[in-house]
N, C-alpha and C positions, 0 to 999 in steps of 0.2 A: 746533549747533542743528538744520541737518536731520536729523541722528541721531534726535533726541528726536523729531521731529514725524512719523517712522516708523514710532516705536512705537507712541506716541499713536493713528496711523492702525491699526497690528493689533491693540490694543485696543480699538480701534472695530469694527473684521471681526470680528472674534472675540466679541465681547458681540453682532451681529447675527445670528449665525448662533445655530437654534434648539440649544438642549440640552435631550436628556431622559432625567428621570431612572427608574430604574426598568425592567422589562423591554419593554426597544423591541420585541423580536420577536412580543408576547401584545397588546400595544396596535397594532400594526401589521392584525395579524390583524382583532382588533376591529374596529379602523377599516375594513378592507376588507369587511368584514361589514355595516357598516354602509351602504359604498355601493354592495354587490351589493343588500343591500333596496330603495334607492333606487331602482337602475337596471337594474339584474340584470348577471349573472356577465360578457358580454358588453362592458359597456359599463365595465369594470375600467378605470381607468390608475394605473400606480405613482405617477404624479406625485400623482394627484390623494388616495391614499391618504395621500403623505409629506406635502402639507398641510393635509392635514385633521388628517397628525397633529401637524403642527408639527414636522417635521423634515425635512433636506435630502431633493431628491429621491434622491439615490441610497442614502438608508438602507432604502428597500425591496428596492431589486436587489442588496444587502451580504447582505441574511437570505434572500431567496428566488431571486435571480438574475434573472428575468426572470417578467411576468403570467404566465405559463403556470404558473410554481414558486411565486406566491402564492396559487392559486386550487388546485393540488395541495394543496398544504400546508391551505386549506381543506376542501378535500374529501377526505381525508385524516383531517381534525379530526373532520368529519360522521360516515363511514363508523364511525371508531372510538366516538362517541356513540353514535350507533346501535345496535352491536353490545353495546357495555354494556346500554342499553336492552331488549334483545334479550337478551339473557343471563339479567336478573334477572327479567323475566316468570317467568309462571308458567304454562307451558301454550302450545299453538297461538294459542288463540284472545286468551290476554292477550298474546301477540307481537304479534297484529295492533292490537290496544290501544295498546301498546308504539310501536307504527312511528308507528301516526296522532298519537298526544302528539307522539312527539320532532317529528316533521317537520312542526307544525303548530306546535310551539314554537322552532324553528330554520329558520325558511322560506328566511335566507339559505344554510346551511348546505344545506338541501333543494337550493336551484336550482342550488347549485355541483353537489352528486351525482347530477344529474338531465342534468347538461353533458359528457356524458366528454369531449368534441371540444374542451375548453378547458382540459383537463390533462393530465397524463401517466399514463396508464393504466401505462407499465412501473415506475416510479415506487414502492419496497418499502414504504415506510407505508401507504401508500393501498391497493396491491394486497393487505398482511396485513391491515388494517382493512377491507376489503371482505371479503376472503372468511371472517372472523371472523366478519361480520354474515351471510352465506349460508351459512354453516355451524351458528349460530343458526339460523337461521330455517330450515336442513334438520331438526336435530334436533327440535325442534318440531313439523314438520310428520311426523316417523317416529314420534311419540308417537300421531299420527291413522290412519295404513295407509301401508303400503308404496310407496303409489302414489308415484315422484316428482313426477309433475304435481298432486300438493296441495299442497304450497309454491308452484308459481309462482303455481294459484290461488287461494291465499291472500296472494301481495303481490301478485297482481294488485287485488283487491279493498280490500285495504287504501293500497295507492297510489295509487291511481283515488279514493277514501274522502278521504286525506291531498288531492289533487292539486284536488279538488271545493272542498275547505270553502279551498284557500289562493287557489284562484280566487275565490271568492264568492260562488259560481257552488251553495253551499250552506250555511247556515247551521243550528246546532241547535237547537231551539226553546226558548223563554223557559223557564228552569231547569234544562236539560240543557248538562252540557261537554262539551266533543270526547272524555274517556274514553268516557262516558255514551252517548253516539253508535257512536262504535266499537265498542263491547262490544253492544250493537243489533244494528251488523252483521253483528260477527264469530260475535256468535252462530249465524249463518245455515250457517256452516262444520261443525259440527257434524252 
């Protein structure tokens, strides 16, 4: 009889403990995405990510090792958006278009790449997906003159642009969208 009421008890553990199905590593992210919007990149915990997602807490530190390799692996995700983004513009000035959409549409993904001091800069995804998106945005800006300092001031203006409208701190007026805004700007570059 205490045999049986052994098992009874690890089929009780085992139906309490969370299962999920499906890719834990893409919904983990998620989740952490979601509570960098919340609270920003900073105030990260893996625990708080594995219950939100409904899973043990060490299913985060299994896929990413430790916060620092879940907020990489975020900013990481961003940089390579980005540079897609960046890529399929059409021109300088729709890159600057291009930056203001993504990073106005991905604010958490923004505030991780905006944190280097919360991931790992040596780190190969992140470093090729960064300088993917900087080598974008050079070739772009050598379609306008030679100068290299017209690419930084054209992400200066366009991050300054993105960083304005995610603060609040500017909004675009009744019937214009953040393209609509940005291409405004970017105009200016020309």
């Amino acid at each position: 009889m205490p045999r049986r009421s052994r098992l009874v008890n690890v089929k009780i553990r085992l139906a309490a403990v969370p299962y999920h199905h499906g890719d834990l590593r893409r919904t983990l992210l998620d989740t952490a995405l979601d509570a960098v919007a919340e609270h920003g990149p900073a105030a990260l915990s893996l625990r708080d990510v594995a219950r939100r997602a409904g899973v043990s807490h060490a299913a985060p530190a299994h896929h990413f090792g430790d916060k620092t390799g879940l907020l990489t692996a975020l900013a990481a995700e961003g940089w390579a958006g980005l540079a897609d983004a960046l890529e399929a513009a059409g021109g300088f000035a729709e890159q600057g278009v291009a930056y203001v959409v993504f990073t106005t549409g991905h604010p958490a993904h923004f505030a991780v790449m905006r944190t280097p001091g919360l991931v790992r800069g040596d780190d190969p995804a992140l470093a090729a997906a960064a300088a993917r998106a900087g080598a974008a945005l050079e070739t772009g800006a050598g379609e306008v003159d030679d100068d290299p300092t017209t690419a930084v001031a054209g992400w200066a203006l366009v991050h300054g642009l993105a960083s304005l409208l995610l603060e609040g701190a500017l909004t675009p007026e009744e019937g214009t969208d953040v393209a609509d805004l940005a291409r405004a700007v970017t105009g200016r570059l020309r």
